[in-house]
LUMKOLZA-878984 format. One record per atom (N, C-alpha, C): y, z, x; residue in three letters. Coordinates in steps of 0.2 Angstrom, whole numbers, plus 2048, in hexadecimal, padded with zeros to 3 digits. Layout:
N
YZXALA ...
// end
This chain:
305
7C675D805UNK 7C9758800UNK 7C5752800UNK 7C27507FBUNK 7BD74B7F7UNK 7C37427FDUNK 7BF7407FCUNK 7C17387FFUNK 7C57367F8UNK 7C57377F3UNK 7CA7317EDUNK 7CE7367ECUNK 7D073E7EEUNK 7D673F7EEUNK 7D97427F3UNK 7D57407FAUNK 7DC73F7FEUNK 7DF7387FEUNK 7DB7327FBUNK 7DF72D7FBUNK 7E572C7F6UNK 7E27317F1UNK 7E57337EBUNK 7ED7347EEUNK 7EB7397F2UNK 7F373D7F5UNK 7F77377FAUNK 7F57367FDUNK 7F4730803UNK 7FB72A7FEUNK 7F77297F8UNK 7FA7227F3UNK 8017257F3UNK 7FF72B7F0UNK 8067317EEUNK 80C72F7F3UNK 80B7327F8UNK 80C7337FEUNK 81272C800UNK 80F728801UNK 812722803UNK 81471D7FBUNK 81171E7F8UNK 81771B7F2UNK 81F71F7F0UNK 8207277F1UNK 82372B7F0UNK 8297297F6UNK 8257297FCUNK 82A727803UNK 82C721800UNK 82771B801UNK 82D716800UNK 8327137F9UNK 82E7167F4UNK 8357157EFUNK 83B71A7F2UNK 83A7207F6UNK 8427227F9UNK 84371F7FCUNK 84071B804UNK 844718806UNK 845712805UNK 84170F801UNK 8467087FBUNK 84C70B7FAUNK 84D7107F5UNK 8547137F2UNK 85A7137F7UNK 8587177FDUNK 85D717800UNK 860714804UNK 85B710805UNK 85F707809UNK 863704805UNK 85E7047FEUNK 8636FF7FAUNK 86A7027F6UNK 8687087F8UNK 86F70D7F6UNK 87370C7FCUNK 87170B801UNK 87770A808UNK 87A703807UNK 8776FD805UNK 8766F5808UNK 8786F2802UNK 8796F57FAUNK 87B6EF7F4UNK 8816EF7F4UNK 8856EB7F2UNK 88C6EA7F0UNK 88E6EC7E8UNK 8916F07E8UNK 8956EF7E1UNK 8996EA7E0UNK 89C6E67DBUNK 8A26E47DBUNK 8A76E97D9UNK 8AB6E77DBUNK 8B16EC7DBUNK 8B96E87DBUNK 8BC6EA7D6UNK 8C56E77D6UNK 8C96E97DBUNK 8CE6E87DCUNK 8D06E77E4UNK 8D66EC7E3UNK 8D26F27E1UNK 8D76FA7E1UNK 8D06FD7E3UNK 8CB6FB7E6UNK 8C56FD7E5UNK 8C27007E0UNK 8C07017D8UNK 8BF7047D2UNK 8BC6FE7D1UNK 8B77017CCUNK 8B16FC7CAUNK 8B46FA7C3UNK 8BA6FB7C1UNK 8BD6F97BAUNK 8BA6FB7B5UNK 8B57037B6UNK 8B57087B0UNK 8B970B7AFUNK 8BD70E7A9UNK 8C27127A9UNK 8C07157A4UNK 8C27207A5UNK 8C172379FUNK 8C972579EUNK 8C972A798UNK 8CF72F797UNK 8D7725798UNK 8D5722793UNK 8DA71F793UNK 8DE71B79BUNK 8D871B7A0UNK 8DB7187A6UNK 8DE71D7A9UNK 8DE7267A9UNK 8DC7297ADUNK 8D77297B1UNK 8D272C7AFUNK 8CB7297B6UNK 8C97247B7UNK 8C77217BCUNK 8C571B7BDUNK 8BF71B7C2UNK 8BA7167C2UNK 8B47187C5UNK 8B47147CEUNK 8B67187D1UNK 8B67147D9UNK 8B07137DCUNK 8B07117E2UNK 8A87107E6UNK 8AC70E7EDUNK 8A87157F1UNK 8A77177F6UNK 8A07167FAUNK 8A2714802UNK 89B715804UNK 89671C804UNK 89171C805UNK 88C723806UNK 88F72480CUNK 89172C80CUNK 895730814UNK 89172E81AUNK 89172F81FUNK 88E72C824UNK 888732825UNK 88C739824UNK 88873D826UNK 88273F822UNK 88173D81BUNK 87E73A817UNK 87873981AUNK 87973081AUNK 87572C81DUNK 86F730824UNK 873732829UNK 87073582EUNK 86B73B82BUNK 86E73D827UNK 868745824UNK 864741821UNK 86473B81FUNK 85E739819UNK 85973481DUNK 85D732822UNK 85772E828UNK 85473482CUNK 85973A82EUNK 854740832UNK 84F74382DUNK 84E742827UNK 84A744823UNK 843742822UNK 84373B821UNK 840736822UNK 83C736827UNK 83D73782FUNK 83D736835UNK 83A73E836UNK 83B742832UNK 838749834UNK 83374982FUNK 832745829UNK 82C744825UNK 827742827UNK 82773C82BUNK 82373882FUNK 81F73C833UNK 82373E837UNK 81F74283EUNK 81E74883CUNK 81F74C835UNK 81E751834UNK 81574F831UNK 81574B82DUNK 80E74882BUNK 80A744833UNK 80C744837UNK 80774083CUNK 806749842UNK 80974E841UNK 808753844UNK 803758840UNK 80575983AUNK 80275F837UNK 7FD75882FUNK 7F876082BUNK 7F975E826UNK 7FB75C821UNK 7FA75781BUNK 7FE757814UNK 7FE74F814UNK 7FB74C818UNK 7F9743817UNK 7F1744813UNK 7F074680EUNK 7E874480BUNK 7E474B811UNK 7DF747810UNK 7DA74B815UNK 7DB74B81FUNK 7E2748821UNK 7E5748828UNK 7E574C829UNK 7DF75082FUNK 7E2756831UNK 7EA759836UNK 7EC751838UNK 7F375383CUNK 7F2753843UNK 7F5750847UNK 7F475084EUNK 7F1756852UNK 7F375C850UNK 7F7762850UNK 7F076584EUNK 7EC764849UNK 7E6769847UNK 7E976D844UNK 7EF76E842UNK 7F1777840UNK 7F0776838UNK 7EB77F838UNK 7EB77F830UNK 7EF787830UNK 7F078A82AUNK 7F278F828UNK 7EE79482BUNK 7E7792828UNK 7E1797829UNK 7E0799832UNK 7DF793834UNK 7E179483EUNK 7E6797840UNK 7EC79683BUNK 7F279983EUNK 7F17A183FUNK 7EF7A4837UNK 7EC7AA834UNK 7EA7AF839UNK 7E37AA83BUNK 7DF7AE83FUNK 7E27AE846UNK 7E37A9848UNK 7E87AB84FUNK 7EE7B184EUNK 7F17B084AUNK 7F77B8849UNK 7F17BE848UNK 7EC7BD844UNK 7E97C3844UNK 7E57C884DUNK 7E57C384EUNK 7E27C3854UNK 7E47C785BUNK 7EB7C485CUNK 7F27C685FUNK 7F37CC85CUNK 7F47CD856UNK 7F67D5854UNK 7F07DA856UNK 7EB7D5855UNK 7E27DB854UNK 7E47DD85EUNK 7E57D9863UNK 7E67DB869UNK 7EB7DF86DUNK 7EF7DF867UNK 7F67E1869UNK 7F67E9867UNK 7F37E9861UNK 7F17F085EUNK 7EA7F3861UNK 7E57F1863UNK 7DF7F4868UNK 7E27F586FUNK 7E77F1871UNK 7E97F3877UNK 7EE7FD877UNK 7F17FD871UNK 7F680186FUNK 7EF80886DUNK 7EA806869UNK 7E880B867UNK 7E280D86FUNK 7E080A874UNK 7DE80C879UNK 7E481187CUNK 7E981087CUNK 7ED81687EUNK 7EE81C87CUNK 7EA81D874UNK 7EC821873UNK 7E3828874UNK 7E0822875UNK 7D8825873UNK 7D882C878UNK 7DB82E87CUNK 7D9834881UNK 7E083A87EUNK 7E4838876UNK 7E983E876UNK 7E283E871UNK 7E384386DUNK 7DF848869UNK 7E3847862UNK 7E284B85CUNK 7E5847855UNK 7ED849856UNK 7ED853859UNK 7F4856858UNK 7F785285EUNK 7F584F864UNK 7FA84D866UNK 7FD846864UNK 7FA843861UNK 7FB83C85DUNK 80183F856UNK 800845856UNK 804847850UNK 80A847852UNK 80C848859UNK 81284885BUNK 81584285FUNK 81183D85FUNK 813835860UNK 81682E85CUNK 81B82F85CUNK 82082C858UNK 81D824855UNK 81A82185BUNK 81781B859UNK 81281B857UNK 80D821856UNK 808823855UNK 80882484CUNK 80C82784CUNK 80F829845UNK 811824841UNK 81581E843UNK 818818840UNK 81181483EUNK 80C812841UNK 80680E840UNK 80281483BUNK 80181A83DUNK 7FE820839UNK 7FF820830UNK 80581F82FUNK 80C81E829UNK 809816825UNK 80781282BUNK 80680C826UNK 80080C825UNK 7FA810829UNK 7F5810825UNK 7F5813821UNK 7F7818822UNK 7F882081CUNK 7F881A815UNK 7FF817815UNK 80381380FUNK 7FD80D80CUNK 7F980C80FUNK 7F480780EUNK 7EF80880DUNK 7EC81080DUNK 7E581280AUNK 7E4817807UNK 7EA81A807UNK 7EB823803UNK 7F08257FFUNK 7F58217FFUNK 7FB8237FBUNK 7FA8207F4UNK 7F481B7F0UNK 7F281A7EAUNK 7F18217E9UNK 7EE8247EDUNK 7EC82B7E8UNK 7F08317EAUNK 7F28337EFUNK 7F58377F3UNK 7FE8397F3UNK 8018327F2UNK 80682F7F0UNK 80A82D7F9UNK 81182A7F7UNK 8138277FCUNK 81382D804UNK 816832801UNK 818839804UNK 81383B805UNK 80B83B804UNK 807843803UNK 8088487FEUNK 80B8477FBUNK 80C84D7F7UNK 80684E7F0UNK 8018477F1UNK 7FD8487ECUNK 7FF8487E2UNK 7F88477E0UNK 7FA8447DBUNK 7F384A7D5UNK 7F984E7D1UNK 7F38527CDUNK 7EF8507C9UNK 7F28497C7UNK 7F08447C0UNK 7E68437C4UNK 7E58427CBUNK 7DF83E7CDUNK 7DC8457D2UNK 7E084A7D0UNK 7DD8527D5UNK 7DF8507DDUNK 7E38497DDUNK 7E484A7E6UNK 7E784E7E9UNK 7E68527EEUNK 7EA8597F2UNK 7F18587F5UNK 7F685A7F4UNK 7FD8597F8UNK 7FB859800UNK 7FC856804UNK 7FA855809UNK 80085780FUNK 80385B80EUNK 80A85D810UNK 80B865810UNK 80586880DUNK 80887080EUNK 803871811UNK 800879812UNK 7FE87E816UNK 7F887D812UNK 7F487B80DUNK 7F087B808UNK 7EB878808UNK 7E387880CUNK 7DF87480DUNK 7D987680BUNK 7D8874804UNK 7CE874803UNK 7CB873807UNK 7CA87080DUNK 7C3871813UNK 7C6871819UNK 7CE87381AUNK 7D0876820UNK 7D4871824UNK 7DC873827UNK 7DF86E828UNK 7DF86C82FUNK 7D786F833UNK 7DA86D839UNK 7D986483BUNK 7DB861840UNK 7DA85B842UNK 7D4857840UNK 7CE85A843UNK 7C9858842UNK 7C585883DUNK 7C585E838UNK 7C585E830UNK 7C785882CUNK 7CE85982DUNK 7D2852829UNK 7CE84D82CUNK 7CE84C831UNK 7CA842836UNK 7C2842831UNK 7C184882FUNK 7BB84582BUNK 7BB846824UNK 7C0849821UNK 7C184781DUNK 7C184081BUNK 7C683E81FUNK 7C983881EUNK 7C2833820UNK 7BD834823UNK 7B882F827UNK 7B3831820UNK 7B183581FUNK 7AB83681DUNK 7AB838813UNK 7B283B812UNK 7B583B80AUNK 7B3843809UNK 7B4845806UNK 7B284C802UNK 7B084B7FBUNK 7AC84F7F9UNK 7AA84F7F1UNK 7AA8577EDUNK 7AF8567E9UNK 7B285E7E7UNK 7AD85F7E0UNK 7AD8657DFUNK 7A78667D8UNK 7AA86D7D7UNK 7AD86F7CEUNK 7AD8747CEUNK 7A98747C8UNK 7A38777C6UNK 7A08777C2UNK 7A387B7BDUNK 7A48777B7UNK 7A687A7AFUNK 7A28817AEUNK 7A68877ABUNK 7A588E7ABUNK 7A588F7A5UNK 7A788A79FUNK 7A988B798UNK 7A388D796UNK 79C88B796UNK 79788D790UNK 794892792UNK 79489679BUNK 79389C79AUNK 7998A179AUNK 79F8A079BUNK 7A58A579AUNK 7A58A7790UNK 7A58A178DUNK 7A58A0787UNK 7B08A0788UNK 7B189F781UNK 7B989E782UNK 7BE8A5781UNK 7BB8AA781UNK 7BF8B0784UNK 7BE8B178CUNK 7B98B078EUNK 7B58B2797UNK 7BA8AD79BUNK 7BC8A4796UNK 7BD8A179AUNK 7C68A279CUNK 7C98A4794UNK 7CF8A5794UNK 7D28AC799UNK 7CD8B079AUNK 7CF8B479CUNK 7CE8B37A5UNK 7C98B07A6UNK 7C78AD7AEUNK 7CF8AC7AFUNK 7D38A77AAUNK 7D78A17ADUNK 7DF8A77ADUNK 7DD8AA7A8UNK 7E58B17A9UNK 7E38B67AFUNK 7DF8B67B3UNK 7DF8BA7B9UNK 7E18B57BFUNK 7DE8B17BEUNK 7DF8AC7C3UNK 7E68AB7C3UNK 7EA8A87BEUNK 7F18A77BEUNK 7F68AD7BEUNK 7F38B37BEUNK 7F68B97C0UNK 7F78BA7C6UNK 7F18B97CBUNK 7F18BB7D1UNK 7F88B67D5UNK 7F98AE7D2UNK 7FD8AA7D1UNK 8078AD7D1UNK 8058B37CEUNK 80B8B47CCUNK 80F8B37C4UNK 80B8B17C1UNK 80B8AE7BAUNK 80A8B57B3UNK 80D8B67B1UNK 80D8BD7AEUNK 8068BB7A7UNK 8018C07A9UNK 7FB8BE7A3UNK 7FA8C479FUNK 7F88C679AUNK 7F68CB795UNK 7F28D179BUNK 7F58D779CUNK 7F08DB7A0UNK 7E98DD79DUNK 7E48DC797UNK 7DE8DC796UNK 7DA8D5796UNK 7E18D2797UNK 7DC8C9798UNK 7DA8C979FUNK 7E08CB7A6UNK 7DE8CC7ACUNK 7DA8CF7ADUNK 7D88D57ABUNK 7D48DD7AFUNK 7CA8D87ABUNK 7CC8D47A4UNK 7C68D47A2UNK 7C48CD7A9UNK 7C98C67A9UNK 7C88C17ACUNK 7C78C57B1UNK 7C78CB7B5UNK 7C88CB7BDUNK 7BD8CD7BDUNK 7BC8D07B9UNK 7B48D07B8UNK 7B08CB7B8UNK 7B78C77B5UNK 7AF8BF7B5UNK 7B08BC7BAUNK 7B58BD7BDUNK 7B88BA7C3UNK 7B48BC7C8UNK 7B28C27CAUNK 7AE8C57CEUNK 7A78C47CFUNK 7A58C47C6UNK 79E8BF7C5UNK 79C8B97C7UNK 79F8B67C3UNK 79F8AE7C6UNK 7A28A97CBUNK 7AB8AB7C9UNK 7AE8A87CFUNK 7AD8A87D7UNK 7AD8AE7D8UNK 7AC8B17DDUNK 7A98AE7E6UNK 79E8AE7E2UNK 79C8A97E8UNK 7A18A37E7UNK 7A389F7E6UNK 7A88987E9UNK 7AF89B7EBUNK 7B489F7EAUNK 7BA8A07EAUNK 7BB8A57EEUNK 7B58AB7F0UNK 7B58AF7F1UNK 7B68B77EFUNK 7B78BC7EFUNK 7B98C37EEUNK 7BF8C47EBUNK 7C38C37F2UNK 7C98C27F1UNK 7CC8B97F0UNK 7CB8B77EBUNK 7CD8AF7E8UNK 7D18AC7F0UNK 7CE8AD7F5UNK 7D48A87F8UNK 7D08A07FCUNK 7C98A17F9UNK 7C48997FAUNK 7C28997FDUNK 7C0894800UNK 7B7892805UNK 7BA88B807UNK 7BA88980DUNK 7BC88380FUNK 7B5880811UNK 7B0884812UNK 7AA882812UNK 7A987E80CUNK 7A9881806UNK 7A787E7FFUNK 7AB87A7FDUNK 7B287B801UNK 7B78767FCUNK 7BA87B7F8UNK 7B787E7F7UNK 7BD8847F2UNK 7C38867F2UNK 7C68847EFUNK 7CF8877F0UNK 7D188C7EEUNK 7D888F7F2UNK 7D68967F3UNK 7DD8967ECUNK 7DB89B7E7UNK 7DD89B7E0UNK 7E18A07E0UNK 7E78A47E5UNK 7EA8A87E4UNK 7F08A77E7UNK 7F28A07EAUNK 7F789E7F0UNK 7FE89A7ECUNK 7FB89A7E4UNK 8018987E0UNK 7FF88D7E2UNK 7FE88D7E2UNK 7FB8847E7UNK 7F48827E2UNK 7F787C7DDUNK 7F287B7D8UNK 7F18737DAUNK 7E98717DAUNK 7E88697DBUNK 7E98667D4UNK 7E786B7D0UNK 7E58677C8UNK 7ED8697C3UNK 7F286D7C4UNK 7F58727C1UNK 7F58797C2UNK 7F887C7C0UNK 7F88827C2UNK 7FA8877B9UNK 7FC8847B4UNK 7FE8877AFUNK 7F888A7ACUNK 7F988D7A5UNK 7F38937A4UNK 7EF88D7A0UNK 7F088779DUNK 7ED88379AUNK 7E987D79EUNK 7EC87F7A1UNK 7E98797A9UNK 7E187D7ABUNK 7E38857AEUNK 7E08897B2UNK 7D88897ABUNK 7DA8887A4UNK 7D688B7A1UNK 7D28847A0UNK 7D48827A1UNK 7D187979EUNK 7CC8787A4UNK 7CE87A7ACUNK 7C987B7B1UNK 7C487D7B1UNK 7C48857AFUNK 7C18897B0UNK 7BA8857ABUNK 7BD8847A4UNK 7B988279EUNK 7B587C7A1UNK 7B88767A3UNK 7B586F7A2UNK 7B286E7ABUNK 7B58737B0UNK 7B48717B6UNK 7B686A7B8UNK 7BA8697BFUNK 7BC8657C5UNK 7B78607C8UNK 7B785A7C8UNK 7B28567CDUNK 7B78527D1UNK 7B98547D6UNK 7C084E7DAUNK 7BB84D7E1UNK 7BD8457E1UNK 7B88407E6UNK 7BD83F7E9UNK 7BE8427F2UNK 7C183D7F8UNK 7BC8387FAUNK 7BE8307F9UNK 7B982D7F9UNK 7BA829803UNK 7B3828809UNK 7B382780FUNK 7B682080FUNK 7BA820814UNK 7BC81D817UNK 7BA81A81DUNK 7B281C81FUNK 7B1819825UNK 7B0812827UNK 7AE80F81FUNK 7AB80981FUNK 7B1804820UNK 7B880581FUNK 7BD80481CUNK 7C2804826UNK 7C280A827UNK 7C780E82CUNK 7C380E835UNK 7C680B83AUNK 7C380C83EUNK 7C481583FUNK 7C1819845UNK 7C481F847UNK 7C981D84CUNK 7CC81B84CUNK 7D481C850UNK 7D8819849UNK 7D6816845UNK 7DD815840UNK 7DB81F83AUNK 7D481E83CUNK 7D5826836UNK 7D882C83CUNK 7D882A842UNK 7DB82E845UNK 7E382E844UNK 7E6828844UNK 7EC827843UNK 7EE82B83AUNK 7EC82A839UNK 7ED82D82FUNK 7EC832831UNK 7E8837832UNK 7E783F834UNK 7ED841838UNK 7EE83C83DUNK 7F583F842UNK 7FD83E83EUNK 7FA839838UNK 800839834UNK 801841830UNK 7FB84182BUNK 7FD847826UNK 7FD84F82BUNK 7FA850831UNK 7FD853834UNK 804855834UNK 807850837UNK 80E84E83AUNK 80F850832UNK 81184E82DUNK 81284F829UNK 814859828UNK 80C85A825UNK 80A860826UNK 810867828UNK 80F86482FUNK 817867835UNK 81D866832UNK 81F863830UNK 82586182EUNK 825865828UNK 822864824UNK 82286A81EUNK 824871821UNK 81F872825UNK 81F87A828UNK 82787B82CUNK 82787882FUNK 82F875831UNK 83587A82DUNK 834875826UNK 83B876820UNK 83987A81DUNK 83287E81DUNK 831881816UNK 83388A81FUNK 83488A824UNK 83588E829UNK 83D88F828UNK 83F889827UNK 847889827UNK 84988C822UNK 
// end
């Protein structure tokens, strides 16, 4: 703060003060005159109301001096006197980093306890799981949603079933999550042409369960063979190497209708998990992994039940 405005404040400051406490002394100390029924001999409503004069309550008085008196030495402790930093040195910013500090130690001490269990037995750690949950909620559920359940609108994967493009064990997911994945499904439109592509997409959605024209299956299952195949496999059920999803388990990222499946096939998939390492130490990406885990189980859980 410039020197002419914290004298600026400083003026502020003590003119504001003492015009209150001019008031209030002289609010406690002036006499009114007053008729000897004590009324000031205003009358409204025909000499029904009349205007009397009482002193200021005691207890008044006392809260408006302890006010005063906690103004004072709250300006000779902290800041808000001009550029005074306060007896005290306290700023917000110092306060900040001190709380941050206390937590940053309270939290490394908690996460050193947990560095000798592995991700599944962190899946199984209640306190593990509650910090897990608010990282999760703080760098994944913009796209993933609150739950895991994922979001088709951005190709994010439900993160809650049995369904994983590069495999759902512990240390798959930790790098996911560290390093990001990059999905690529190359457009098939311009060499299938629009019968080759319509026809890829009614096989697919047959194996699905979805009832399609039987000459549009038997043809799509040829080009499917053709083309689809190295990513998807033989039997369509994917490459966790390649990221490829396996296309027969009824479990769609993008949609699963025959308008969706055909819009794929045609224009092809590009979904970016973007790294978090720069972002996530490994024991909080470990915490997020031991979440969707735990998650994961619970699924398998109800979907057993």
């Amino acid at each position: 703060m410039s020197g002419f405005w914290s004298a600026w404040v400083m003026v502020l400051a003590c003119v504001t003060a003492g015009i209150s406490l001019f008031l209030f002394v002289w609010g406690i100390t002036m006499r009114i005159p007053t008729n000897t029924d004590g009324t000031t001999g205003h009358v409204w409503a025909h000499g029904v109301l009349r205007e009397g004069v009482r002193p200021l309550p005691v207890w008044w008085m006392v809260a408006s001096l302890g006010a005063f008196a906690f103004a004072a030495v709250y300006l000779y402790r902290y800041p808000g006197f001009g550029s005074h930093a306060g007896k005290l040195a306290w700023t917000s910013h110092g306060e900040q980093q001190g709380d941050t500090a206390t937590n940053g130690a309270r939290l490394e001490a908690r996460l050193a306890s947990w560095r000798s269990l592995d991700i599944d037995q962190l899946a199984v750690n209640p306190s593990a799981l509650v910090i897990g949950h608010r990282l999760y909620l703080d760098n994944c559920a913009a796209c993933h949603g609150s739950a895991g359940h994922g979001n088709r609108a951005v190709g994010a994967p439900d993160l809650t079933d049995a369904d994983w493009l590069y495999g759902g064990d512990s240390e798959t997911i930790l790098k996911s999550i560290l390093d990001g994945r990059n999905g690529m499904m190359p457009p098939q439109g311009p060499g299938l042409g629009h019968s080759g592509t319509n026809a890829v997409a009614s096989y697919v959605v047959s194996r699905s369960g979805t009832i399609a024209p039987p000459d549009q299956v038997a043809a799509g299952k040829v080009h499917f063979d053709t083309v689809c195949a190295a990513c998807h496999g033989v039997d369509g059920h994917g490459n966790p190497a390649l990221g490829a999803p396996n296309l027969f388990d009824n479990v769609w990222l993008y949609g699963g209708d025959i308008e969706t499946v055909v819009a794929t096939v045609r224009d092809g998939r590009s979904g970016v998990m973007p790294a978090w390492r720069a972002r996530l130490t490994t024991d909080e990406a470990r915490l997020i992994a031991a979440w969707v885990i735990a998650q994961g189980n619970a699924s398998k859980v109800a979907r057993n039940d």
